[in-house]
Backbone bond lengths (Angstrom), bond angles and torsions (degrees), N, CA, C in turn:
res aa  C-N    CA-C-N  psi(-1)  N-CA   C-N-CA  omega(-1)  CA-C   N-CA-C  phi
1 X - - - 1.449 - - 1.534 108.53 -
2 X 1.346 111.80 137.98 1.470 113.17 -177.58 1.339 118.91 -83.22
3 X 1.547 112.00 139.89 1.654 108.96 -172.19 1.606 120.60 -65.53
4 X 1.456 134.33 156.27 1.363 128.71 -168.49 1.879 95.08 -88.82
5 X 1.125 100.51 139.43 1.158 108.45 173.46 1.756 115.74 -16.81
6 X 1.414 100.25 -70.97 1.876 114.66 -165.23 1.771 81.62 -49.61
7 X 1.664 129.85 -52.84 1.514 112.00 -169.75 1.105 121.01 -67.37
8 X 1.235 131.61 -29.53 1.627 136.29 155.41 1.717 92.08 -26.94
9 X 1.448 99.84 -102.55 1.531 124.35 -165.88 1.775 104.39 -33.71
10 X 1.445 114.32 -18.18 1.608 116.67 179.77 1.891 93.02 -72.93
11 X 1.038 95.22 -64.97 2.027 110.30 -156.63 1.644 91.87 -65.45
12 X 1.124 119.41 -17.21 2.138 115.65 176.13 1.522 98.20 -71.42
13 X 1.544 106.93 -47.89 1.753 122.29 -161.33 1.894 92.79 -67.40
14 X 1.393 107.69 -54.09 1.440 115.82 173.33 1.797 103.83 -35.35
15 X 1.125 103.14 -74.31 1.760 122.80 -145.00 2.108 98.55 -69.20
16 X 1.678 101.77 -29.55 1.272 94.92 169.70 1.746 120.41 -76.36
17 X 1.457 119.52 -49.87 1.659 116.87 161.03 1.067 113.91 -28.77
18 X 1.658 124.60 -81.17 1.550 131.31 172.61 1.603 110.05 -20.81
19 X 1.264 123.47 -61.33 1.520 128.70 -179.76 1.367 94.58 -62.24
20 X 1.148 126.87 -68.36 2.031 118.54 -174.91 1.694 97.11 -48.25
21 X 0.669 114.08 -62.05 1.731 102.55 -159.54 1.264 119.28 -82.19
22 X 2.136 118.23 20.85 1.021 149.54 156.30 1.482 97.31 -69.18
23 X 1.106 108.96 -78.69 1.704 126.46 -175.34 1.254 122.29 -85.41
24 X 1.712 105.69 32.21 1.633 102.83 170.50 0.836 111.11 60.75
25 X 1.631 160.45 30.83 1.359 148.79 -174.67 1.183 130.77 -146.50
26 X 2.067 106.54 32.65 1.187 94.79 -161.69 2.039 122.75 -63.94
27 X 1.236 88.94 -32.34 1.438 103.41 166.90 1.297 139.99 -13.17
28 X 1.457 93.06 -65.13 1.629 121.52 -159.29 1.723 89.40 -103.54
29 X 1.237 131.12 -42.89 0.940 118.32 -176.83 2.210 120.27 -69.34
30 X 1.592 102.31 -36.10 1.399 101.52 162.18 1.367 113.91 -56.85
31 X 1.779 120.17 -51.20 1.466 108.64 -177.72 1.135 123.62 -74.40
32 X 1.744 134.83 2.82 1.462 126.73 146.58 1.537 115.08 -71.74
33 X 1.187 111.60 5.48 1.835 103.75 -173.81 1.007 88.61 -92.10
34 X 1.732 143.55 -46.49 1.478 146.82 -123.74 1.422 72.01 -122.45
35 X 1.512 156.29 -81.66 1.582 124.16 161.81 1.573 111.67 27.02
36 X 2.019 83.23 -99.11 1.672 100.45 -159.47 1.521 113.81 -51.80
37 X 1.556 110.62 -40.58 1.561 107.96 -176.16 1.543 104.52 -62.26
38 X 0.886 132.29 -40.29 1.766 146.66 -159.80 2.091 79.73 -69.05
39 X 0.994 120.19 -48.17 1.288 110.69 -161.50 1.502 95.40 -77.85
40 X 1.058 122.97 -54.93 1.962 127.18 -168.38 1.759 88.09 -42.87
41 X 1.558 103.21 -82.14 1.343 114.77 -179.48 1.768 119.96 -21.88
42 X 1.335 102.56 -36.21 2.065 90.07 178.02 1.280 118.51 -138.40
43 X 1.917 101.20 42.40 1.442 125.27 167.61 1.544 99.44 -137.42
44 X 1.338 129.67 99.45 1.225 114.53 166.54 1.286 147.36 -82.28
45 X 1.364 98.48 -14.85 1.439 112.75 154.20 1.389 130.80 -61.01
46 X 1.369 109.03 -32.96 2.021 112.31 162.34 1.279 83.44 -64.91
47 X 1.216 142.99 -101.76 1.264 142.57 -148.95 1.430 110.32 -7.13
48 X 1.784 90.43 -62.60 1.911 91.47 -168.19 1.581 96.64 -61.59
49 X 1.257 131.89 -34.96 1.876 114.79 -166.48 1.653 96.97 -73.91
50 X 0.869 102.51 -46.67 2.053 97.49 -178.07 1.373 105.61 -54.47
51 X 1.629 126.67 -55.61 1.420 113.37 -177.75 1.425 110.34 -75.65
52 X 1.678 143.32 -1.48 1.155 103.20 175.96 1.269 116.32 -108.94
53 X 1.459 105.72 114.91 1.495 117.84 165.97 1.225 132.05 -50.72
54 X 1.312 120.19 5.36 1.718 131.33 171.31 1.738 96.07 -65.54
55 X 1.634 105.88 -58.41 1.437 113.51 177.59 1.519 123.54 -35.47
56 X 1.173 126.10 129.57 1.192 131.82 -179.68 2.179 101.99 -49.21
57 X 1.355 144.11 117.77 1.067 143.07 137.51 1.032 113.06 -12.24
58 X 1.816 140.07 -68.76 0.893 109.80 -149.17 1.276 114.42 -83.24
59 X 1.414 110.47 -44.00 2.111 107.28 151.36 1.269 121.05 -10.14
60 X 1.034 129.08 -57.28 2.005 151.18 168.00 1.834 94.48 -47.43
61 X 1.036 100.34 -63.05 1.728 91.88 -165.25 1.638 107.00 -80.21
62 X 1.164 128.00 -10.87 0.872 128.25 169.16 1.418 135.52 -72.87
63 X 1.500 96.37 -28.83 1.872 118.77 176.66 1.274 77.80 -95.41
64 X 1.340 158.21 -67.98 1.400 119.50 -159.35 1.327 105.48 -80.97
65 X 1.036 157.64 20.11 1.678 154.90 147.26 2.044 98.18 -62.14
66 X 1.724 95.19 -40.15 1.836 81.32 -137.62 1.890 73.52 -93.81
67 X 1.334 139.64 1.40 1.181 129.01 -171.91 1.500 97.56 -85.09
68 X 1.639 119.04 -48.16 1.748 113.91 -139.76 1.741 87.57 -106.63
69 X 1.586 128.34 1.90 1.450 110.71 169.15 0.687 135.41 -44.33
70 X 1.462 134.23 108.70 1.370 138.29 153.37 1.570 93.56 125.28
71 X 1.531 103.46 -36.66 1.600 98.67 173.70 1.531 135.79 -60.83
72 X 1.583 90.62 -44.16 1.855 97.91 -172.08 1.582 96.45 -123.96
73 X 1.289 119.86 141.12 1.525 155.27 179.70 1.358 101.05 -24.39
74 X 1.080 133.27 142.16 1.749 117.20 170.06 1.323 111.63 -88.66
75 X 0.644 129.77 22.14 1.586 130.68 174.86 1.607 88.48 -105.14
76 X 1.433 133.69 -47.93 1.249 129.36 -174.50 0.999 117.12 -63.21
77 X 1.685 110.76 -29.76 1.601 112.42 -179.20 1.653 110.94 -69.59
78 X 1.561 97.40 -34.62 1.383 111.25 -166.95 1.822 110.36 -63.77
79 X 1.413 112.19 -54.61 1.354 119.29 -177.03 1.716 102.27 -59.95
80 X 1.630 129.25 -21.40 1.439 123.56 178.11 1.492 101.51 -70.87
81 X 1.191 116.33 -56.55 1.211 124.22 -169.65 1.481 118.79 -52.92
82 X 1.672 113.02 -34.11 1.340 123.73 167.27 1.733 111.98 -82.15
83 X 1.003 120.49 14.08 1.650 125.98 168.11 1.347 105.84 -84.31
84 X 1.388 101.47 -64.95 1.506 125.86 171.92 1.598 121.00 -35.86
85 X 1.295 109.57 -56.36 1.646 115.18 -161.05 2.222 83.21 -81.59
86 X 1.130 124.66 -29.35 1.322 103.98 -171.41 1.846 99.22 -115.53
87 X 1.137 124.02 58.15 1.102 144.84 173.49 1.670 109.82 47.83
88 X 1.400 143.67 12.81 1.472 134.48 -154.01 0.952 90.19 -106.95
89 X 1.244 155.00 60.02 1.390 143.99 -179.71 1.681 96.35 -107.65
90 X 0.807 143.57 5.76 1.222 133.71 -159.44 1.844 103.09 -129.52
91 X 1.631 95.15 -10.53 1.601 106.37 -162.08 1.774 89.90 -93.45
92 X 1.336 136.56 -26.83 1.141 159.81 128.76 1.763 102.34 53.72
93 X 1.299 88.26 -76.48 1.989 108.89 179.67 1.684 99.73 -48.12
94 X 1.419 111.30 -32.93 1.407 106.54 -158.07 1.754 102.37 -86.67
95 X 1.018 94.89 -51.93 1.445 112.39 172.24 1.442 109.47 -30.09
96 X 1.665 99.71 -70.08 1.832 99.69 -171.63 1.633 90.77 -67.45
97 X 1.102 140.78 -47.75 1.426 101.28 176.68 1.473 141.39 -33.12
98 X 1.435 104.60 -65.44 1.270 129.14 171.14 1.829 114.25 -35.45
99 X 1.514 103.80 -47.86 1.509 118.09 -168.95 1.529 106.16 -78.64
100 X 1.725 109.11 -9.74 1.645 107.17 -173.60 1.854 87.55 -103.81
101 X 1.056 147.15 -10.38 1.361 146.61 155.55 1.115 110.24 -70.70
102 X 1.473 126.71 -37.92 1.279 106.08 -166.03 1.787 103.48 -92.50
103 X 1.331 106.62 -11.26 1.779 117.92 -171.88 1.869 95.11 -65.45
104 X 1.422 102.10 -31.43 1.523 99.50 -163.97 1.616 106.38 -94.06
105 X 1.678 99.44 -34.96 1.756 94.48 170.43 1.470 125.74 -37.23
106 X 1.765 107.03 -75.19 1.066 149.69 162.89 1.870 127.36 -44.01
107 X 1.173 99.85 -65.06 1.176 97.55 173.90 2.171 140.79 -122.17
108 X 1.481 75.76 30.33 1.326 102.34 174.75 1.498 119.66 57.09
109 X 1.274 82.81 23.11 1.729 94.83 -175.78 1.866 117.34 -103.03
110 X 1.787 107.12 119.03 1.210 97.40 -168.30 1.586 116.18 -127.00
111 X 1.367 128.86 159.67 1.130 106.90 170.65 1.658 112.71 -129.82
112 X 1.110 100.10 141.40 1.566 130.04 -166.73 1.771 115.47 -109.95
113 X 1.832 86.74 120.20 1.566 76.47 -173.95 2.261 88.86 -106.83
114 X 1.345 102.76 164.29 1.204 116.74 -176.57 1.597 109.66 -151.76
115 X 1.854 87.36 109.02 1.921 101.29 -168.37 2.102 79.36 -106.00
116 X 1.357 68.71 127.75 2.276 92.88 157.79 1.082 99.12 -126.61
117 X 1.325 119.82 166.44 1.990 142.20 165.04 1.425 87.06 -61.07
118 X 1.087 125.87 -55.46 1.492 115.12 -134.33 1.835 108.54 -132.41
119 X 1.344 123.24 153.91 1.529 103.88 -176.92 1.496 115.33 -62.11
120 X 1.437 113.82 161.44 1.135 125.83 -165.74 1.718 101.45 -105.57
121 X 1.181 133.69 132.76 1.439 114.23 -176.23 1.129 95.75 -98.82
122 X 1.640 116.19 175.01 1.440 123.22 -158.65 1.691 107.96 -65.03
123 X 1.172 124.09 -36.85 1.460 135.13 179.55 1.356 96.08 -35.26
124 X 1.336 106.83 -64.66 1.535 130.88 -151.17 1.875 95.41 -68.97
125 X 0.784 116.94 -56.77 1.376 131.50 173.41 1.814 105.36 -48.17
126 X 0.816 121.71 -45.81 1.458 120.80 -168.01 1.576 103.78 -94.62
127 X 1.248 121.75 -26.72 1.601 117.58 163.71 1.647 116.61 -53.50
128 X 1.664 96.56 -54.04 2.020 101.15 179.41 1.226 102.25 -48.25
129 X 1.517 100.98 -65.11 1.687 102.70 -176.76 1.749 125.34 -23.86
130 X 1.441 102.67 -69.62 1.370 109.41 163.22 1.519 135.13 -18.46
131 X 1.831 89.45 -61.92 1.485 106.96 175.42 1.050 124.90 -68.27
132 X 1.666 116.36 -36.64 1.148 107.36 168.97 1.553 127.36 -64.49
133 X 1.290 110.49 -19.43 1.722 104.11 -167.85 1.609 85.69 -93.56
134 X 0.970 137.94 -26.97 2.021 122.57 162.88 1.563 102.22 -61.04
135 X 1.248 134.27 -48.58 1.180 118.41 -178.97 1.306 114.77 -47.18
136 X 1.544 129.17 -69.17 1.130 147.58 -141.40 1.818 102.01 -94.31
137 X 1.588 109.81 -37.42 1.344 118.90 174.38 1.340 102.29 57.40
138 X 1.540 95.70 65.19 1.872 108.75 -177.46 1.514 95.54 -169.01
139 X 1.557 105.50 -176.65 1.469 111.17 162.63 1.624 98.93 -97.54
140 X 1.612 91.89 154.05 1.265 110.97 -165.70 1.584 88.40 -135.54
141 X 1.496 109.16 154.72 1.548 122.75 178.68 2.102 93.24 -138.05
142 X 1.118 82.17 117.87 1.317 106.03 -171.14 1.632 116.85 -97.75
143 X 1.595 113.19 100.29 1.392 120.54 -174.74 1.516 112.81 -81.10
144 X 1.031 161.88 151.87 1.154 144.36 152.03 1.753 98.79 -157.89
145 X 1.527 83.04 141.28 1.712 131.35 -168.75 1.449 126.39 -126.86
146 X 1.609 107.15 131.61 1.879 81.74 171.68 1.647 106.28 -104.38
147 X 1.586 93.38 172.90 1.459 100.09 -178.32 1.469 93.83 -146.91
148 X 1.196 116.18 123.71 1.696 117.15 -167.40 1.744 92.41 -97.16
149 X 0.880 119.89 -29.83 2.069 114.37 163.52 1.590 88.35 -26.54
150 X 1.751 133.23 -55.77 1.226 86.53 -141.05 1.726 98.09 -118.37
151 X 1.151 90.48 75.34 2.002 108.31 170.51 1.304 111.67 23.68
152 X 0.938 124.43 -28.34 1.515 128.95 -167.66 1.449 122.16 164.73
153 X 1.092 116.40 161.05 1.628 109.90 -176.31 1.223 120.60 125.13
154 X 1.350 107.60 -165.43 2.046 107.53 166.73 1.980 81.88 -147.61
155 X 1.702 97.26 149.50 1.333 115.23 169.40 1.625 86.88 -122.04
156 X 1.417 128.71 155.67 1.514 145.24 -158.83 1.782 91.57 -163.24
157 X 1.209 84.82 116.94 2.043 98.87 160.96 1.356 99.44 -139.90
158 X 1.273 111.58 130.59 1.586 117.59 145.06 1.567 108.10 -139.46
159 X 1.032 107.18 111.58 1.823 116.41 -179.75 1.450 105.34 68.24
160 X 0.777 91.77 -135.10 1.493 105.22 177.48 1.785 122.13 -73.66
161 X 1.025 111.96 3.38 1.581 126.12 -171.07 1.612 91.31 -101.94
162 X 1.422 99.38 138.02 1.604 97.81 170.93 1.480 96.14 -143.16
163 X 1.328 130.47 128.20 1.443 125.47 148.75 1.737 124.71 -97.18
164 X 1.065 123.31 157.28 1.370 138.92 -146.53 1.282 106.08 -157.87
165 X 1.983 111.26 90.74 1.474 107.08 157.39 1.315 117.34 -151.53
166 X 0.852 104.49 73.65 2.125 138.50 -167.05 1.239 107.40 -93.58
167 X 1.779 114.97 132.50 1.587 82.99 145.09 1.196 154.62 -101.15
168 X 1.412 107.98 29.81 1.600 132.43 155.40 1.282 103.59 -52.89
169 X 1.261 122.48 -66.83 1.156 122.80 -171.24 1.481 128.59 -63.92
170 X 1.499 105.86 -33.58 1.505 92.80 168.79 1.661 123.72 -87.06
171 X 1.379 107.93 -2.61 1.296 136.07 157.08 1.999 123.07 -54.88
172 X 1.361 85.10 -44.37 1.574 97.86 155.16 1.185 112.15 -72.67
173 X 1.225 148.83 -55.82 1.414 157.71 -143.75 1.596 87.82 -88.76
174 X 1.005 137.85 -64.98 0.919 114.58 -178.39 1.588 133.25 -65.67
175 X 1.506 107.52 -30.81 1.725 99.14 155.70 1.231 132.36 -49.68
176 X 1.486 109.00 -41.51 1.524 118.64 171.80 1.315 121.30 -48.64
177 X 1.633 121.18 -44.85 1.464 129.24 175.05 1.212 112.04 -59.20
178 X 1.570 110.24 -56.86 1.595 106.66 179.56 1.108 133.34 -56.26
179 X 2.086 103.15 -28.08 1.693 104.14 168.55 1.966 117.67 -70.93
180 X 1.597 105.92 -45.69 1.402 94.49 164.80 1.424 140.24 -70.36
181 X 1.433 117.14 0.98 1.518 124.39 179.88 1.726 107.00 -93.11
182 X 1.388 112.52 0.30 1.346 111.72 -172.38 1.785 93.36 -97.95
């Protein structure tokens, strides 16, 4: 029986992790996917040459061979190139989703974004880090961003985990009380 599409695109997301966390890389190899998509996504003209399958494939794998050398992982180049020759290139977004669920199922690998008001200096940066990989007791790839919305604080997501200690947020919390205590 033939697999349903979403299980295709599951066992690709599968079969690419397994290969990253062959070669140590799950990391670097997810953030060349979110790269290339980030590039399709706000060039539409690659888009149109990658999606049209009138174009000869191997032309296609060839401009992305001679574009991402040296830049992106060969295994990354390799799994693009295998989108391409069996038409999924376009399923792409879904994929790196799928492959960043299964990086964290499977191989304890997570990524964490971390919004402050203000920059974080490296100290400060390498403490979360820490904590986070005792929290999670995995590798962790650590994003961090500011967001001056939230006055001060640290916001923490990784998957489904969110921490919250801003003072936006307790700024909310406290409006909220004052609106229900009236």
């Amino acid at each position: 029986m033939p697999l349903k599409k979403h299980e295709l695109l599951a066992e690709i997301a599968k079969s690419f992790i397994q290969a990253a966390q062959e070669a140590k890389s799950i990391g670097k190899m997810l953030n060349d996917l979110d790269i290339f998509a980030e590039v399709v996504e706000q060039n539409p003209q690659i888009a149109t040459e990658l999606y049209n399958a009138g174009q000869d494939s191997k032309a296609r794998i060839k401009a992305i061979k001679d574009a991402t050398e040296g830049v992106f992982h060969e295994y990354t180049v390799n799994a693009i190139a295998l989108l391409l020759q069996a038409k999924l290139i376009k399923d792409l977004p879904q994929i790196i989703q799928l492959a960043k669920k299964y990086a964290e199922e499977v191989a304890n690998y997570h990524i964490c974004e971390v919004k402050s008001a203000i920059e974080l200096s490296n100290i400060q940066k390498e403490d979360i880090q820490k904590a986070l990989v005792n929290k999670f007791q995995g590798s962790v790839q650590v994003i961090f961003t500011i967001d001056k919305q939230l006055i001060g604080g640290l916001e923490i997501t990784c998957g489904d985990w969110k921490f919250v200690s801003t003072v936006k947020s307790r700024l909310d919390q406290l409006k909220e009380q004052l609106t229900f205590s009236n």
